[in-house]
N, C-alpha and C positions, 0 to 999 in steps of 0.2 A: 564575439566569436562563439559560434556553436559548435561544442562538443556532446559526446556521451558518455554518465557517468554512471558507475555500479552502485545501488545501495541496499544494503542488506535489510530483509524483511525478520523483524524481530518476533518471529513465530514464537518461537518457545515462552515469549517475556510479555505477550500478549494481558492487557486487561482483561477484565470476565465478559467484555461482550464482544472479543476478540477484535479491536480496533487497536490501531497502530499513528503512529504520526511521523511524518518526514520532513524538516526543513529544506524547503526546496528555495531555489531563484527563484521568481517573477517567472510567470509563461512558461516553464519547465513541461514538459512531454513525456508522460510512460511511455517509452515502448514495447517493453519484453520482461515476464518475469519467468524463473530460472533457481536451478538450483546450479550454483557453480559450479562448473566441473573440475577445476581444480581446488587443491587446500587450500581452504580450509573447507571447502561443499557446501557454504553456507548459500539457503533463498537468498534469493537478490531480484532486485529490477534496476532495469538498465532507461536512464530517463534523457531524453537530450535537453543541453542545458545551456543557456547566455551563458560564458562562462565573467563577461563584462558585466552582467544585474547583481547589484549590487542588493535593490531589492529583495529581502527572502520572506519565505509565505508558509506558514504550520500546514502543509497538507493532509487530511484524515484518510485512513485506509481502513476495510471490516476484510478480514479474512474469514472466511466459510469454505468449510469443512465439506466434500460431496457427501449427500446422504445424512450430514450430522444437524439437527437442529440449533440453531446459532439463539443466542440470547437475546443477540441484536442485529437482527437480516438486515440486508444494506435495503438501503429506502428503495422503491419504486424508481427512483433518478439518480440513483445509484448510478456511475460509469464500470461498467469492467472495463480490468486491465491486464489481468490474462489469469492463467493458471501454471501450477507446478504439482511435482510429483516426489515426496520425499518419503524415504522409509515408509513405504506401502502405500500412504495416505495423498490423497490429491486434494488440494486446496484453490481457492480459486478468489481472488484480490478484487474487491472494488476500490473506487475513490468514494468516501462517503459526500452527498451531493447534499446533506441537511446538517446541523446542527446535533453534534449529541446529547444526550439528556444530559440537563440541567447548563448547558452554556448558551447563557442568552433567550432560554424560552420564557416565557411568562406562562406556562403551563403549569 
């Protein structure tokens, strides 16, 4: 059974190259990210999701900042997946579509 579920985008607890991680199901779906409008107002993305997969998958995310030099721009094959607007600042979510440094490169 497909549903949709809210998951909070851990802006403030971000790594220094503003990347994030989400344990998701198998075939899980961004669709919308948000700051929630009620309490607590926290970022969130709303993802649709087998609620039956049992399978789960460490999904990467790079939050960038409009206008802010990131440490670590999302790759070229980067996916967006949307943006949000908190306390003045607009930020704007990919799925990271590479590998981040040092997991698995031989570089």
């Amino acid at each position: 059974m497909r549903m949709v579920y809210r998951y909070e985008i851990p802006y403030e607890g971000l790594d220094s190259n503003g990347q994030f991680s989400l344990e998701l199901p198998l075939g899980a779906v961004p669709l919308h990210v948000d700051v929630q409008q009620r309490a607590p107002h926290l970022p969130s993305m709303w993802v649709m999701v087998d609620i039956d997969e049992k399978r789960m998958v460490d999904r990467k995310f790079v939050v960038v900042g409009t206008g802010a030099q990131s440490a670590q721009p999302p790759a070229a094959k980067s996916e967006y997946v949307g943006t949000f607007q908190d306390a003045g600042f607009v930020w704007h979510i990919f799925e990271a579509a590479e590998l981040w440094p040092g997991e698995g490169s031989t570089s």
